[in-house]
N, C-alpha and C positions, 0 to 999 in steps of 0.2 A: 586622608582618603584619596585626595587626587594621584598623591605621590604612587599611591598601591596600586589606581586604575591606569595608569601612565605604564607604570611597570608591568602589568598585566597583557596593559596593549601592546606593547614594544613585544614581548614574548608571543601573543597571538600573532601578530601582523602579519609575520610570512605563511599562516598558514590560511587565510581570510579566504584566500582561491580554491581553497579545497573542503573547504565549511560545509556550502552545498552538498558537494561529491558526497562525504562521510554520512551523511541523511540519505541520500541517494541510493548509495551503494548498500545502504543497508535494509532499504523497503525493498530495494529488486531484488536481492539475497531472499529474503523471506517472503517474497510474492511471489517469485521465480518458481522456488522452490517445493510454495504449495499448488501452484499449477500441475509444473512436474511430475509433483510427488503423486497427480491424480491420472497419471497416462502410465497404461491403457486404462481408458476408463473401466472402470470394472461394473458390476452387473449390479455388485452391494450400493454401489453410490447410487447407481440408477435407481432400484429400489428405493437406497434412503431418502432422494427427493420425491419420490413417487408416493411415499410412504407421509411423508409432508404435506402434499396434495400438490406440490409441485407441477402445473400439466406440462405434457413434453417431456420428459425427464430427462429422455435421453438425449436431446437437443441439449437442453440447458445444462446438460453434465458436461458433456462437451463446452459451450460458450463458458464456464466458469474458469476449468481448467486453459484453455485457452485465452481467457480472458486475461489471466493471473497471471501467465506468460508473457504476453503480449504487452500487458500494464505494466509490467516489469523492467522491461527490454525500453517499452516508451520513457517512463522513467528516467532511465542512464541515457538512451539515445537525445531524449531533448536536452539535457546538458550536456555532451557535447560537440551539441550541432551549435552553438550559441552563436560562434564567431563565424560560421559560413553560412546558414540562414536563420538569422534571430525569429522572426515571424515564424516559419515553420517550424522550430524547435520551441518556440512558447506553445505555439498549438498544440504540438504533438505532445509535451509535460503537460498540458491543464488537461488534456482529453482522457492521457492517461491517468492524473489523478481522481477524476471524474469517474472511469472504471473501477477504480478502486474502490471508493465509495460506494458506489453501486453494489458492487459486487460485497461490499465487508457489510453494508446494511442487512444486505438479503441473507449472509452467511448469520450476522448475530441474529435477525428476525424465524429464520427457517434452521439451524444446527445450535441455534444456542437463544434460543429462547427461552428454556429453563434457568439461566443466571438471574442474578440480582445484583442491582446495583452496587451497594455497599457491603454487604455480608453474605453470608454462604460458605459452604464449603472450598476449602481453596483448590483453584482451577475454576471456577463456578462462579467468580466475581466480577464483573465487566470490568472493573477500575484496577482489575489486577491481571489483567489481561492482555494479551499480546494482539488481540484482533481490535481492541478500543485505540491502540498504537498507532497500527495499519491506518482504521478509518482516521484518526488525526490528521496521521501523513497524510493521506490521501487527497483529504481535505483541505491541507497544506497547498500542497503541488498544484490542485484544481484552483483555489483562490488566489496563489502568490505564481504560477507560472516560471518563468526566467528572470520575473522582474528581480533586479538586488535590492 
């Protein structure tokens, strides 16, 4: 067994520096994305939190997309700010995983409160889901920051 982990790590090694990144690179992709994908805010979204009981809608339709954006960009930007100011680059990763979370609670709480845990229809299962991903990471980057 050691022989196999020895072998495994001599093969991982040179990529150890880019571990982070590859997690990174691919919450901002799909945080980024779902921001984006909500500009111009359109009238339906406003409605559909408004329809939620959401108060403000239109406020909060904005800060969401915005938020997703921004969580996003923080993301990649705190890694790699790491070596020209570590303290400001832990901050700005935990703060933005913290949006994350925020933002992915209230998305499964208010647009996907009809799943269930383990079963349902698929698309319709939290634990098969790309949004229980998100909040992980989210809650990743919030709790672990820059540290290694």
């Amino acid at each position: 067994m050691e022989k196999i982990n020895n072998l495994i790590n001599s093969m991982t090694e040179p990529f150890l520096l880019i571990g982070d990144f590859i997690v990174r690179i691919g919450l901002v992709i799909s945080f980024f994305l779902h921001g984006y994908g909500k500009l111009p805010i359109s009238q339906g979204f406003i409605d559909f939190l408004a329809s939620k009981g959401v108060p403000l809608s239109e406020m909060f339709a904005y800060l969401v997309a915005w938020g997703e954006i921004l969580a996003g960009i923080g993301i990649i930007l705190g890694g790699l700010l790491i070596k020209r100011d570590p303290i400001m680059a832990n901050l700005i990763t935990k703060l933005s995983g913290l949006t994350i979370v925020i933002i992915m609670i209230n998305a499964l709480l208010i647009a996907h409160s009809h799943w269930s845990i383990f079963i349902g229809e698929r698309g319709s299962v939290l634990f098969a889901s790309e949004q229980l991903f998100l909040l992980l990471l989210g809650f990743f980057f919030f709790i672990k920051g820059n540290r290694t």
